[in-house]
Structures are given as C-alpha cells and as structure tokens.
NUMARKOL-728835 format. One record per atom (N, C-alpha, C): residue number from 1; x, y, z; atom name. Coordinates in pm, whole numbers. Example, Ala and Ser with C-alpha at 12.3 -4.5 7.8 and 13.67 -1.06 7.14 Angstrom:
% NUMARKOL-728835
(1 (1319 -569 780) "N"),
(1 (1230 -450 780) "CA"),
(1 (1320 -330 780) "C"),
(2 (1285 -225 708) "N"),
(2 (1367 -106 714) "CA"),
(2 (1290 3 787) "C"),
***
This chain:
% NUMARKOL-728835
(1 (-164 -915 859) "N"),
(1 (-207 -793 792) "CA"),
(1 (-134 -674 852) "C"),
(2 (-155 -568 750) "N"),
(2 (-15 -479 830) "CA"),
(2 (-140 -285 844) "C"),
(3 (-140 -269 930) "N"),
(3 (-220 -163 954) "CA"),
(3 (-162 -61 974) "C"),
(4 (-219 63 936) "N"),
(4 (-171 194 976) "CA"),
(4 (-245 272 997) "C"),
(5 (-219 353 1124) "N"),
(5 (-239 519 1145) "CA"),
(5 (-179 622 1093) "C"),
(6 (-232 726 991) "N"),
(6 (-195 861 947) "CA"),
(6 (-293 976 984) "C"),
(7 (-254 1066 1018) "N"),
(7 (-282 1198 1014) "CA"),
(7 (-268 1272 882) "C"),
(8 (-359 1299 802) "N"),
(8 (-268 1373 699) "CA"),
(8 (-301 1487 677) "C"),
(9 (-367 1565 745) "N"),
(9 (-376 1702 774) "CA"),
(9 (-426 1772 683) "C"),
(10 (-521 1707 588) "N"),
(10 (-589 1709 492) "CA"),
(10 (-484 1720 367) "C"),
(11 (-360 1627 346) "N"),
(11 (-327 1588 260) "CA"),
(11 (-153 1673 255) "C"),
(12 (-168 1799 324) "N"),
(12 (-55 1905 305) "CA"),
(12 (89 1856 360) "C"),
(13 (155 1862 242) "N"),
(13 (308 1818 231) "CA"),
(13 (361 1870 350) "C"),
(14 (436 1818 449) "N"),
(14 (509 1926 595) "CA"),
(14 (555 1950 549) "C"),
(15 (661 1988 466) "N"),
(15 (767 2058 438) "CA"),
(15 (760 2193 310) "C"),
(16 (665 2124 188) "N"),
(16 (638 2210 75) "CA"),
(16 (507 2273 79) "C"),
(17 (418 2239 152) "N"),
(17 (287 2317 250) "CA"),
(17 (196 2330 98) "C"),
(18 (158 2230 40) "N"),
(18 (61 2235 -36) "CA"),
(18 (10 2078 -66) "C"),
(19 (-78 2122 -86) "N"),
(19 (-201 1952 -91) "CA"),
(19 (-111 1890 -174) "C"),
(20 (-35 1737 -141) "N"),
(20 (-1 1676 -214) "CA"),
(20 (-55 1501 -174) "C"),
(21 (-169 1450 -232) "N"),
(21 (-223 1368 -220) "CA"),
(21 (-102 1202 -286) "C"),
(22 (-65 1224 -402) "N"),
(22 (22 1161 -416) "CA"),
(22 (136 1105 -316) "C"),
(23 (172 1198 -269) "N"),
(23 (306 1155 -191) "CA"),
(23 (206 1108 -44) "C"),
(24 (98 1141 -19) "N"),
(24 (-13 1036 95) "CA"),
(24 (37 900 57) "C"),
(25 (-46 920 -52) "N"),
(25 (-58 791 -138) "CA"),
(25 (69 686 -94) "C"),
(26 (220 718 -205) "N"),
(26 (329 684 -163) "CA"),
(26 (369 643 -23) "C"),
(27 (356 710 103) "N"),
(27 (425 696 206) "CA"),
(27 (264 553 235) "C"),
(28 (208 517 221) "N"),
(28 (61 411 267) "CA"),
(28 (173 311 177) "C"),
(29 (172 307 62) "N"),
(29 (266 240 -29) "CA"),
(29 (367 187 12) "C"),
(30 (467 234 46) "N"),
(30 (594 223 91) "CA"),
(30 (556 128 234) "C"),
(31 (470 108 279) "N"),
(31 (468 45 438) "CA"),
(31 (397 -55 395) "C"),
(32 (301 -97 247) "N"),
(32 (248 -166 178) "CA"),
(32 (120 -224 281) "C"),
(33 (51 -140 340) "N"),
(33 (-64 -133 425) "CA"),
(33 (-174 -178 373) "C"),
(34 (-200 -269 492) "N"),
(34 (-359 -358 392) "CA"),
(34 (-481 -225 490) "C"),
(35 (-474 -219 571) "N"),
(35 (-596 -118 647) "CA"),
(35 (-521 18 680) "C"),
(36 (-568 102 690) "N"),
(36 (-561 245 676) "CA"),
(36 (-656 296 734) "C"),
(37 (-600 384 820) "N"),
(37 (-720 496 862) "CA"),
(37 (-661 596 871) "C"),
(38 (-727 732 794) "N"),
(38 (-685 844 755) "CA"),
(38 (-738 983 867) "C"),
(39 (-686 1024 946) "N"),
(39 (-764 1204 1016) "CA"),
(39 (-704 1280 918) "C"),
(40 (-848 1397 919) "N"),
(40 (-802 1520 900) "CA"),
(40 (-822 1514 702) "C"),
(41 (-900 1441 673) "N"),
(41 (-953 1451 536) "CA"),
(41 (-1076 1564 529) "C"),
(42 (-1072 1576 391) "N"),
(42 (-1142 1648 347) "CA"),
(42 (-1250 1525 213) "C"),
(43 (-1351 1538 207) "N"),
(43 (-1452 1509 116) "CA"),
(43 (-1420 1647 -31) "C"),
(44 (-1540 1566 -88) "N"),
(44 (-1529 1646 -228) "CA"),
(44 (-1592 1784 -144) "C"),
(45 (-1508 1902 -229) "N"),
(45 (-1605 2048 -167) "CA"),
(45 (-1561 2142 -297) "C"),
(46 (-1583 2247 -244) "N"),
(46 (-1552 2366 -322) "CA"),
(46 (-1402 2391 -415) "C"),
(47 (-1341 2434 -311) "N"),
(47 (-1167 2448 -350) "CA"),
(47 (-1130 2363 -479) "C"),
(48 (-1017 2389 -508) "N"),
(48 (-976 2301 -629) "CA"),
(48 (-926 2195 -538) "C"),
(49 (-870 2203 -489) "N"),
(49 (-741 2102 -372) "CA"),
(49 (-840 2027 -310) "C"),
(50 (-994 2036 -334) "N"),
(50 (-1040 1977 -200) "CA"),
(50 (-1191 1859 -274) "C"),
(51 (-1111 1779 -386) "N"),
(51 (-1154 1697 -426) "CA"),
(51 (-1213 1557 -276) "C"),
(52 (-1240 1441 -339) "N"),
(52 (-1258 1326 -233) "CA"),
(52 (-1154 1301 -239) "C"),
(53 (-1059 1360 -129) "N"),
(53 (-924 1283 -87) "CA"),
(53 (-887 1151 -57) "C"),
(54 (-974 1064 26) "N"),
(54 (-988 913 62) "CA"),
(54 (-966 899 -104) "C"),
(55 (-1072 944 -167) "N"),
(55 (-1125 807 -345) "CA"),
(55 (-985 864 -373) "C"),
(56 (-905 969 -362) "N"),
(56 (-807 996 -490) "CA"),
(56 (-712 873 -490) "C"),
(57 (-647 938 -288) "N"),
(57 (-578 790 -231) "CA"),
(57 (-607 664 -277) "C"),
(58 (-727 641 -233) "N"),
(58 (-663 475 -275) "CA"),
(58 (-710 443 -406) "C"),
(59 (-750 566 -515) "N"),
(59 (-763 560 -687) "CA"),
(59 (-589 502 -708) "C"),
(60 (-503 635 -628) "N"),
(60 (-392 579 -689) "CA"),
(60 (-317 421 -643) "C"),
(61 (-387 394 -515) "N"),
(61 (-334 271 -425) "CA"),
(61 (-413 166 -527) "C"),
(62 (-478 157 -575) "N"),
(62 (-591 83 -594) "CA"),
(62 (-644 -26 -474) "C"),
(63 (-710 71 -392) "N"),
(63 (-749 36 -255) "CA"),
(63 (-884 87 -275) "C"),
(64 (-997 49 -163) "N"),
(64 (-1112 122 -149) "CA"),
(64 (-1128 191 -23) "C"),
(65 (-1210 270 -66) "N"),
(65 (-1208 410 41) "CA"),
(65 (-1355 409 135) "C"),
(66 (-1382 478 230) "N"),
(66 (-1477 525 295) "CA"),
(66 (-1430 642 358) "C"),
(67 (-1497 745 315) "N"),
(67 (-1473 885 407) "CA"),
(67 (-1614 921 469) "C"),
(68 (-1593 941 598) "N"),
(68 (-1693 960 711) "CA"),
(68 (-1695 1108 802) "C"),
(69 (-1800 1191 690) "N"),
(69 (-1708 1301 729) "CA"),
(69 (-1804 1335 914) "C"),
(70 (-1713 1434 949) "N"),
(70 (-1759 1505 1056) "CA"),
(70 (-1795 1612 1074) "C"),
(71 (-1778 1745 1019) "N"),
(71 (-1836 1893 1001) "CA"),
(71 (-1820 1897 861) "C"),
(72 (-1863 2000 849) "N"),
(72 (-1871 2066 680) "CA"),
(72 (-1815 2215 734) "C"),
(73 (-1694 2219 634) "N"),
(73 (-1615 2348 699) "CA"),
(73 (-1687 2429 555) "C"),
(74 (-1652 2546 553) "N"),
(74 (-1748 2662 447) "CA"),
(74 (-1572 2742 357) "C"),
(75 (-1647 2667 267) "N"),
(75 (-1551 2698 153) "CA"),
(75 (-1464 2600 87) "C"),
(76 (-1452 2528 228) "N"),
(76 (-1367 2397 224) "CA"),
(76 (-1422 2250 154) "C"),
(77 (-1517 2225 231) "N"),
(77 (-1585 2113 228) "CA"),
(77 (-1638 2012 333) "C"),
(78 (-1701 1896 323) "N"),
(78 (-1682 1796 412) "CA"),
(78 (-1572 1757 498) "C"),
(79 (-1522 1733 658) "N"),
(79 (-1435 1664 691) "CA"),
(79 (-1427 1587 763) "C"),
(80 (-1325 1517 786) "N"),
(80 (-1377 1371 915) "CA"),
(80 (-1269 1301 841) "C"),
(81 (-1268 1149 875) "N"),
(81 (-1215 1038 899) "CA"),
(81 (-1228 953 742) "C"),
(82 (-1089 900 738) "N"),
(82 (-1141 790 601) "CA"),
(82 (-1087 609 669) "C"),
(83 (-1135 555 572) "N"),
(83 (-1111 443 616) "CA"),
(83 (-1041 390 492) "C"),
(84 (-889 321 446) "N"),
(84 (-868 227 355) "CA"),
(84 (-867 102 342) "C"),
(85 (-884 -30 259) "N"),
(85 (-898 -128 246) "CA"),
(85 (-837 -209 109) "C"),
(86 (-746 -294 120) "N"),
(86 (-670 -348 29) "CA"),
(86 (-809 -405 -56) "C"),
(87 (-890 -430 44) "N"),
(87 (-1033 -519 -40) "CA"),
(87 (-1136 -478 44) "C"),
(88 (-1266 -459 -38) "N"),
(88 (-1360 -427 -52) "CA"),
(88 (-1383 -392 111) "C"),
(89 (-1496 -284 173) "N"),
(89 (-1547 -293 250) "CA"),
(89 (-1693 -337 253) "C"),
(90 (-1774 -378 395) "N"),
(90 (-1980 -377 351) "CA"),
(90 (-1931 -299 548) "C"),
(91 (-2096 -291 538) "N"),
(91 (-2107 -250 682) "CA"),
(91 (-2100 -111 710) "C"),
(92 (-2061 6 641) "N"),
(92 (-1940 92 667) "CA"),
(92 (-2108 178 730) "C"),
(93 (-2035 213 822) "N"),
(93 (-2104 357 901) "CA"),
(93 (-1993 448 959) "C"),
(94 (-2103 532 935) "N"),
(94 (-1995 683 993) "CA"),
(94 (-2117 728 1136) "C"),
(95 (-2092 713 1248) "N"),
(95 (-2112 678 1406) "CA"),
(95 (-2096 819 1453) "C"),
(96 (-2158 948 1505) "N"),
(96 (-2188 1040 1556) "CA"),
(96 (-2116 1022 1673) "C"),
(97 (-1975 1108 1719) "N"),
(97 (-1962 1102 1875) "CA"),
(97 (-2021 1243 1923) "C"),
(98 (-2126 1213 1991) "N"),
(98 (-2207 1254 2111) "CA"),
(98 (-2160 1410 2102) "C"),
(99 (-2242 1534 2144) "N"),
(99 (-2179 1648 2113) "CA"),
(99 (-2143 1652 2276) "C"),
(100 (-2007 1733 2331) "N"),
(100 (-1977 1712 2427) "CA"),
(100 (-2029 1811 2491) "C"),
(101 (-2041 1862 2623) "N"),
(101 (-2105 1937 2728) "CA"),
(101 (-2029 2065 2722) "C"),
(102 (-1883 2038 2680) "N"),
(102 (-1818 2199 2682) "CA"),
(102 (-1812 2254 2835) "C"),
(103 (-1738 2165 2909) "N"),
(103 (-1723 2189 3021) "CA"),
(103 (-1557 2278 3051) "C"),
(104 (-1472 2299 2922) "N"),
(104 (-1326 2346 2952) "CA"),
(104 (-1371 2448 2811) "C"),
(105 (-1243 2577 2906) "N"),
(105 (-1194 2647 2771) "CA"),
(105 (-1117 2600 2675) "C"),
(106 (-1136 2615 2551) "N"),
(106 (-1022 2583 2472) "CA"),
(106 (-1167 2544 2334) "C"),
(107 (-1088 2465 2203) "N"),
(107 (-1200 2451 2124) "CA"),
(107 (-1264 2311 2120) "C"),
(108 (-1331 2351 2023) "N"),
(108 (-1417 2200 2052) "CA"),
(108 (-1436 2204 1886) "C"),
(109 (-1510 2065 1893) "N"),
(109 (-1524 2018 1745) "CA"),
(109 (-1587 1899 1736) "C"),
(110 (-1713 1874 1656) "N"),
(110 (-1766 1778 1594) "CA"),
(110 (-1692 1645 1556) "C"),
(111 (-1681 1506 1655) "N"),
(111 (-1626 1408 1595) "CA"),
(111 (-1735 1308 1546) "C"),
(112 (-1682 1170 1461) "N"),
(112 (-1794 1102 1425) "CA"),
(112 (-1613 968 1381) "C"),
(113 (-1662 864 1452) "N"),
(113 (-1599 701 1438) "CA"),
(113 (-1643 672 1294) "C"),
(114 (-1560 601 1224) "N"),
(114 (-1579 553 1076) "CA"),
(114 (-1534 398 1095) "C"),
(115 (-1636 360 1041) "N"),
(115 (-1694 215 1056) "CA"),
(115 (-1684 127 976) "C"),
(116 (-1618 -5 953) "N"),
(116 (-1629 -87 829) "CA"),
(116 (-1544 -213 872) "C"),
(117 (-1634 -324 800) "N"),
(117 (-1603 -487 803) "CA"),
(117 (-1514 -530 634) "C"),
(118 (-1408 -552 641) "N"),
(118 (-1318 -599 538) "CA"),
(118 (-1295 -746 589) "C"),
(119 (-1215 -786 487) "N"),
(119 (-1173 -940 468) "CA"),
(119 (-1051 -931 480) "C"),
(120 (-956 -981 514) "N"),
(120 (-837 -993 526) "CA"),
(120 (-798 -1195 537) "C"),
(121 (-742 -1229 424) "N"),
(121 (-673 -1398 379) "CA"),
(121 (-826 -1477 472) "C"),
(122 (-904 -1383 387) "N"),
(122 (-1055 -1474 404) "CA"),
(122 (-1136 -1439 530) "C"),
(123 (-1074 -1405 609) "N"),
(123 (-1116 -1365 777) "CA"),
(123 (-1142 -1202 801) "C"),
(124 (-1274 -1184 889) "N"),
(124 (-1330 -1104 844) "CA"),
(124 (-1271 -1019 989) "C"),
(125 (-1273 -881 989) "N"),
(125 (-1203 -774 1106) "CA"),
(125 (-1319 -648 1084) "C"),
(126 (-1329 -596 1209) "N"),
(126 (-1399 -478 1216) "CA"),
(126 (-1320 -351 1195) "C"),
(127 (-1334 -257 1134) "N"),
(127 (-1183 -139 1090) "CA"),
(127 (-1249 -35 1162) "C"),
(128 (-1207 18 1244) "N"),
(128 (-1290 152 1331) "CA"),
(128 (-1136 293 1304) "C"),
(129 (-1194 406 1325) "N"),
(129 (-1123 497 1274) "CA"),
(129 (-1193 655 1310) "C"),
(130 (-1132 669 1398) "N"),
(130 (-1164 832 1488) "CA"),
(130 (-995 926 1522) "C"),
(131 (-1060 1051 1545) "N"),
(131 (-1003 1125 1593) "CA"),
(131 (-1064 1202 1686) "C"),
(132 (-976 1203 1785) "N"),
(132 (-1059 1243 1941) "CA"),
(132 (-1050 1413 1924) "C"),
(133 (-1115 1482 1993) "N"),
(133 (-1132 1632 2063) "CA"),
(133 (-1019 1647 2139) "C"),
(134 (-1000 1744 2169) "N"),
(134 (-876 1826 2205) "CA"),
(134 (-901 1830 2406) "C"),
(135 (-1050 1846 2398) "N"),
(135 (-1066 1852 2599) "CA"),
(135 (-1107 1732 2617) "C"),
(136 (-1120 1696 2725) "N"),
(136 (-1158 1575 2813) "CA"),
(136 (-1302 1531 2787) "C"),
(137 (-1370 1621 2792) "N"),
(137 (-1541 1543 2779) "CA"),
(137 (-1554 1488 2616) "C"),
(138 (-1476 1598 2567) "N"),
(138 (-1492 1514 2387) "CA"),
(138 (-1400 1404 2441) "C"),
(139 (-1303 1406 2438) "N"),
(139 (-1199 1242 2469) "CA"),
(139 (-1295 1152 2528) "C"),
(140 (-1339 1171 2650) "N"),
(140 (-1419 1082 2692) "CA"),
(140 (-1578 1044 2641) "C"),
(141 (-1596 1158 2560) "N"),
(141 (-1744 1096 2457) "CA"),
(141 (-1689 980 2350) "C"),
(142 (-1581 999 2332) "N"),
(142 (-1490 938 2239) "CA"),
(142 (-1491 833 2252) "C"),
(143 (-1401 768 2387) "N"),
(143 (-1415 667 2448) "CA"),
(143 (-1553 543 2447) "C"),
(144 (-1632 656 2524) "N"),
(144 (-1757 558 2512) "CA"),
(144 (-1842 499 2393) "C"),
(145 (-1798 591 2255) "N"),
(145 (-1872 565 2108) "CA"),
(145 (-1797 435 2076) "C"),
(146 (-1624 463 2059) "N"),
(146 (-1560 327 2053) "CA"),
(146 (-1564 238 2115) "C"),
(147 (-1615 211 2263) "N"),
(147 (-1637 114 2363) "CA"),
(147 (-1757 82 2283) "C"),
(148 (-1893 120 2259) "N"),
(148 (-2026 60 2249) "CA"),
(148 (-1974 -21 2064) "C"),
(149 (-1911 43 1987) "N"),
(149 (-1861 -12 1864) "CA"),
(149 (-1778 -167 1894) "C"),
(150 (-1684 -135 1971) "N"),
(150 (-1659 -296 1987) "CA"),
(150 (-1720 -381 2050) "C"),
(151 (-1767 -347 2141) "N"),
(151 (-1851 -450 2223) "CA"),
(151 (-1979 -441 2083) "C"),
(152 (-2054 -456 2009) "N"),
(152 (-2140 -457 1864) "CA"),
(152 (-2052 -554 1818) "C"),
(153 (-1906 -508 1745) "N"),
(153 (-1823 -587 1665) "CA"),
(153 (-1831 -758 1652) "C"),
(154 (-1895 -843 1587) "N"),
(154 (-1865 -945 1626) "CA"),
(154 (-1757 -1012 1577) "C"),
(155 (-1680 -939 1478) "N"),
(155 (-1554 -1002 1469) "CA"),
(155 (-1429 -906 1519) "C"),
(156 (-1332 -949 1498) "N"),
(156 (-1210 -893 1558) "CA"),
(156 (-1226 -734 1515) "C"),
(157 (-1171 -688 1639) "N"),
(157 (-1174 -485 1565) "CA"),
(157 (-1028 -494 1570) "C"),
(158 (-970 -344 1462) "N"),
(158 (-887 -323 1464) "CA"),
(158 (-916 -138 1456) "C"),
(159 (-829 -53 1588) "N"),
(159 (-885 64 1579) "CA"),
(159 (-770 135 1582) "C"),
(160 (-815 246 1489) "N"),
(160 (-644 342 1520) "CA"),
(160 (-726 480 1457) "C"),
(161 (-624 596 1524) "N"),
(161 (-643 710 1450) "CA"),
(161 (-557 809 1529) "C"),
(162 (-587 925 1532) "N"),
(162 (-498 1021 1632) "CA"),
(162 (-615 1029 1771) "C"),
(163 (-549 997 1868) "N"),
(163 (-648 1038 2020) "CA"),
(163 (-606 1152 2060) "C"),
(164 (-509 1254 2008) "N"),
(164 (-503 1374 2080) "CA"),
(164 (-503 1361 2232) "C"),
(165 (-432 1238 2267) "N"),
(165 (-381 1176 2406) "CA"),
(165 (-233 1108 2466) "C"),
(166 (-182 1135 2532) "N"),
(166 (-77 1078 2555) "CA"),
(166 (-82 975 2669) "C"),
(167 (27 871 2598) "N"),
(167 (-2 703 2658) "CA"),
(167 (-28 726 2806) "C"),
(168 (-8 791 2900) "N"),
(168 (-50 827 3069) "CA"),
(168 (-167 897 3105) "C"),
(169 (-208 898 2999) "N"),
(169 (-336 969 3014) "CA"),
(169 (-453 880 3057) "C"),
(170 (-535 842 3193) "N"),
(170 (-613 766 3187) "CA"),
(170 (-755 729 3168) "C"),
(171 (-758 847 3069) "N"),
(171 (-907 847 2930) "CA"),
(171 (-908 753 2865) "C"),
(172 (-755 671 2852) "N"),
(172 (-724 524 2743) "CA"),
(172 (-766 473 2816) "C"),
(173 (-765 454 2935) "N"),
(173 (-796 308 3031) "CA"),
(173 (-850 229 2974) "C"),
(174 (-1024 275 2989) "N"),
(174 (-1114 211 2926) "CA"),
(174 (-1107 112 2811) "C"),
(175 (-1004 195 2724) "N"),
(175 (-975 79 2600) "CA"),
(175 (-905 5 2589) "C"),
(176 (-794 70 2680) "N"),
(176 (-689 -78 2709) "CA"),
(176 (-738 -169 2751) "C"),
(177 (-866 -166 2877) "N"),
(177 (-895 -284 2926) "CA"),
(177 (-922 -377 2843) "C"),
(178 (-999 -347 2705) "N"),
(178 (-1077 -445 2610) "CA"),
(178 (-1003 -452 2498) "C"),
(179 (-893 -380 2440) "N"),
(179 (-832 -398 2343) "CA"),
(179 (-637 -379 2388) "C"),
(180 (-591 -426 2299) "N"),
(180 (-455 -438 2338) "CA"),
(180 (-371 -308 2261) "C"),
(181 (-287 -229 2295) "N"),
(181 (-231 -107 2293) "CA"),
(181 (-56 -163 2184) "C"),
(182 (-108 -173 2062) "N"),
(182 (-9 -258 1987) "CA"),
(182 (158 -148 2027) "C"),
(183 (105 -65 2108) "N"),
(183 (264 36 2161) "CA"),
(183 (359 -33 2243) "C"),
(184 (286 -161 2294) "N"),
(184 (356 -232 2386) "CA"),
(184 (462 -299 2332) "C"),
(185 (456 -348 2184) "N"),
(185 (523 -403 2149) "CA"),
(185 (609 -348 2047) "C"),
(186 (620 -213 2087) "N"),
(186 (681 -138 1969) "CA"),
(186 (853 -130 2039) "C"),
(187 (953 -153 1956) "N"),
(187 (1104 -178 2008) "CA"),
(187 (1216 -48 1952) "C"),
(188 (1167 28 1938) "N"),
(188 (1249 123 1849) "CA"),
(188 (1266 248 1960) "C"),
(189 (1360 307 1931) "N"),
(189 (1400 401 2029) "CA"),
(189 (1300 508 2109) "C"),
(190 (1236 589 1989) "N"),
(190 (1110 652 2012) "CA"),
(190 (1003 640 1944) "C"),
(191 (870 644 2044) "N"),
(191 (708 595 2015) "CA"),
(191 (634 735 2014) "C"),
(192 (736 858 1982) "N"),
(192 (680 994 1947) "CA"),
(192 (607 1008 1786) "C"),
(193 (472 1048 1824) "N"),
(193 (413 1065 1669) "CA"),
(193 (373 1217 1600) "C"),
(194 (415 1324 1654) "N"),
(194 (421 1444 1643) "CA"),
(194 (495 1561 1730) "C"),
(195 (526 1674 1646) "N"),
(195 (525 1683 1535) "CA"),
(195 (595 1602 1433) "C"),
(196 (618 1594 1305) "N"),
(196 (702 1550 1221) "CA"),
(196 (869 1576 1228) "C"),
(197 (880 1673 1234) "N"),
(197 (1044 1674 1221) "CA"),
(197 (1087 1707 1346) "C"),
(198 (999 1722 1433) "N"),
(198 (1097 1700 1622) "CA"),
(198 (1008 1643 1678) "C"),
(199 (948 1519 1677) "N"),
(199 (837 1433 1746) "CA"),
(199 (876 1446 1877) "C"),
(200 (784 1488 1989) "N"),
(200 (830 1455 2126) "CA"),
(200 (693 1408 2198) "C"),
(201 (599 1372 2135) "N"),
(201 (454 1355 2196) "CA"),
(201 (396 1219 2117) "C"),
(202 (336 1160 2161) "N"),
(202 (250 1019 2099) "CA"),
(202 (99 1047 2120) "C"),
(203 (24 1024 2034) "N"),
(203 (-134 1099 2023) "CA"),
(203 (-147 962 1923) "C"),
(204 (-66 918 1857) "N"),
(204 (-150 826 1724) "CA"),
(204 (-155 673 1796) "C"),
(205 (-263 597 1771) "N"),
(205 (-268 480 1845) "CA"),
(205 (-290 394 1732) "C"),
(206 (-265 264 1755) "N"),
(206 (-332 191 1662) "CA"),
(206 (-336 16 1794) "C"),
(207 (-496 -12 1834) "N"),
(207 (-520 -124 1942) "CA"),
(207 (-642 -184 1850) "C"),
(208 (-598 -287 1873) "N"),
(208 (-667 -441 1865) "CA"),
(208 (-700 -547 1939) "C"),
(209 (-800 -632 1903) "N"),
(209 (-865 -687 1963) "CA"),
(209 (-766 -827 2002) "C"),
(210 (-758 -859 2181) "N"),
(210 (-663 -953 2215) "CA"),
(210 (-623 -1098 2148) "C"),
(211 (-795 -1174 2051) "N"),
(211 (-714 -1210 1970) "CA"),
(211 (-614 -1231 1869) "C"),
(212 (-597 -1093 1809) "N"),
(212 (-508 -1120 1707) "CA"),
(212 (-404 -1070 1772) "C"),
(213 (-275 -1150 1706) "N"),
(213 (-100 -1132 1754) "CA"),
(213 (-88 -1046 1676) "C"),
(214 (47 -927 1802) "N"),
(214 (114 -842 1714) "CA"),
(214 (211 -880 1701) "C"),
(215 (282 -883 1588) "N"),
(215 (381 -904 1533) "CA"),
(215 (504 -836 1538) "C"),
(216 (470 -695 1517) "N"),
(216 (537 -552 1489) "CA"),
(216 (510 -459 1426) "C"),
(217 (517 -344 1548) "N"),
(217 (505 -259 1522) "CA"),
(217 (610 -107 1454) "C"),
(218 (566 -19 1412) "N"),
(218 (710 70 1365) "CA"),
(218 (646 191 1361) "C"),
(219 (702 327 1351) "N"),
(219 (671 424 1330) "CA"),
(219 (814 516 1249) "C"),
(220 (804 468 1134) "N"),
(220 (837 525 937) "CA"),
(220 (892 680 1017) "C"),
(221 (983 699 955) "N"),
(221 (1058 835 1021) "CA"),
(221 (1054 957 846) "C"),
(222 (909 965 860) "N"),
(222 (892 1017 680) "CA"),
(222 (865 1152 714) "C"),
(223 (860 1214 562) "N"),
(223 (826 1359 576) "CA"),
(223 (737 1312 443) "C"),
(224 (595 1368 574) "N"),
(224 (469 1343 485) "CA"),
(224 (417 1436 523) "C"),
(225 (301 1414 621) "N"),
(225 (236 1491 699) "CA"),
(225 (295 1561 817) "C"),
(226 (197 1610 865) "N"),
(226 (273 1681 1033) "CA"),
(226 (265 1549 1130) "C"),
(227 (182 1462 1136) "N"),
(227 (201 1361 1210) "CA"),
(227 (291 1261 1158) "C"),
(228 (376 1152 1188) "N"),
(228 (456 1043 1163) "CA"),
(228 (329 987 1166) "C"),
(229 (347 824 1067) "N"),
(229 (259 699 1058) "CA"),
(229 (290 638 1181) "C"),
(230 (169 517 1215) "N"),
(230 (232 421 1289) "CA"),
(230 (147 315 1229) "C"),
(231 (284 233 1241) "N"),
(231 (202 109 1193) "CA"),
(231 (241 -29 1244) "C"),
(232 (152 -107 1227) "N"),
(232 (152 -259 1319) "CA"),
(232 (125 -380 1229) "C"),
(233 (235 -448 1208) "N"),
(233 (183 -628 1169) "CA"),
(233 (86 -683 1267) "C"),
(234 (-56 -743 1226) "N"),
(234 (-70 -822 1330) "CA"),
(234 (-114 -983 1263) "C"),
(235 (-153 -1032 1312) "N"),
(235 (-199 -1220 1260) "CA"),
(235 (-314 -1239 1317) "C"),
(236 (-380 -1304 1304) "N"),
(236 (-517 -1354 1333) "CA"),
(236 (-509 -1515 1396) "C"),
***
C-alpha cells in the first residue's frame, strides 16, 4: 500500500495563492495513494472557498474522507486533520490532544489525532493523522495522545502528518521506539519537506508499525502546497 503525508495549507496553490482543491486532488493522484492524511484543512464553513475540503478531495479521487476538525476559526470554519482512504473507513474518531500548559512564548493552538481502521488487499491497518504544536509541551502532549492510540490499535498503525519537528529532535524518541521512522529508508538526495520551492527543514513524517515492510519511500518535488508530500510503499 502506498501512503502519504500532505500539508495542504488549507488547499492554497504555492505559487497562484488561491484555494485550488483540484490540483490537491491531482498531486494524491499522481503518487496513486491508497491512505492519505491531510493538515491544515478546513471543514464546511462560511467563505465560499471553505466548503468540506477532505469530501471535495476525495469526491474528485473517488476516495473516502474523514475530517477531524480541531478549532473553529470565525469566518472561516472548522479546522484540523483529514484522513483519506482508497476504501471505506469504520472506527473513525477525532482524539482531543490535551490542552497544553503554555509553558513557552510563542503561539499555541488546539490539536486533535484523526482516527480510522481501513482495509487494505483484505488486511485491516489503523490510519492515525495529526499535526503537532509549534512549542514543546504541545509536541509532547502530542506524543503521548499518539503513544496511548497505538498501544489501543490492535492492528497495524500507520501514522503520518506534519510534527512541526526536526528528525534530531528528541520529542520523536518516544515514537521511534514503537514505530519505525519510514525516513530511514528514504535514498534520494534530500529528506527536506518545507518550504516548497527551497526545502531545507523535514517536519513531515510518515512511521509505521515494525510489522509492515517499507518498501520505499519518496518525497514528489511538486508545486502544490507550501509543504512537499512524502510518501512511503509499505507491505504487510
């Protein structure tokens, strides 16, 4: 099965700076992705632009969606995390991460893990899908919501999203210990996932559970979003 991490920054073209959900669509397409997990969506709200982004996506993928939102911005709408699926999801929860203590300057923000059991050539995988906080106590509330989610999981997880972390950072620890960091096996020159057109930083992860093999991994050198995709073959 072939998985991906996107950022899509609630859908906005990097280059032509207006909601273009289609060309989302396309670049998920083009990598022909059975699981998907989307940051930085927007739910149905107000705006014209700010329809259910997840349902439009995979309306045009003909994929199914779960969007799990996390705040309700004012004017905007719902936002948070989506989840895609070549086939059907059950199970799906959207998982509250913990409000953090606000122990650093800088901002903070409401996260929440998006949750769901798909089928993949009959065999069933857990699809988890967050985006971490910007300071340390959110990162590390982070941590512990996705730690108590897999250890629950009783079948294989597969987790990705943006961690707003870089690979030396040892807030991952924790997850490396229990899940495998599919970056290891990535062979391509650079494992930078932002910005888009001068990547010099890696924040997007995509780790799985030690049984399943990775195959290969890649990170698509597109102009979509502000983040690059990453994405991983793995086998069961």
């Amino acid at each position: 099965m072939k998985c991906m991490s996107f950022n899509i920054q609630h859908g906005r073209h990097f280059t032509k700076g207006v909601i273009d959900l289609a060309h989302m669509a396309k670049t998920i397409a083009d990598e022909n992705a059975d699981l998907v997990v989307l940051n930085e969506v927007y739910g149905k709200g107000e705006g014209k632009d700010f329809v259910g982004q997840a349902e439009e996506i995979a309306k045009i993928l003909g994929y199914h969606a779960f969007f799990a939102p996390a705040i309700d911005i004012t004017g905007h709408g719902p936002y948070g995390n989506a989840l895609l699926s070549r086939n059907p999801m059950t199970e799906t929860e959207v998982v509250p991460v913990p409000k953090a203590p606000r122990l650093y300057k800088g901002y903070y923000e409401d996260r929440c893990l998006a949750k769901a059991v798909t089928e993949i050539d009959g065999k069933k995988v857990t699809l988890l899908g967050i985006h971490f906080g910007l300071q340390p106590d959110e990162a590390e509330l982070c941590v512990k919501t996705v730690l108590e989610a897999v250890e629950k999981s009783p079948y294989p997880v597969v987790l990705m999203g943006d961690f707003n972390l870089t690979p030396d950072s040892p807030i991952l620890d924790p997850i490396r210990a229990v899940l495998t960091d599919t970056d290891n096996f990535f062979k391509g020159e650079c494992n930078f996932t932002f910005p888009t057109d001068k990547p010099d930083i890696k924040i997007d992860y995509i780790f799985v559970s030690p049984e399943l093999t990775v195959e290969e991994v890649s990170i698509p050198a597109v102009v979509a979003a502000d983040h690059l995709p990453v994405t991983a073959k793995v086998a069961f």
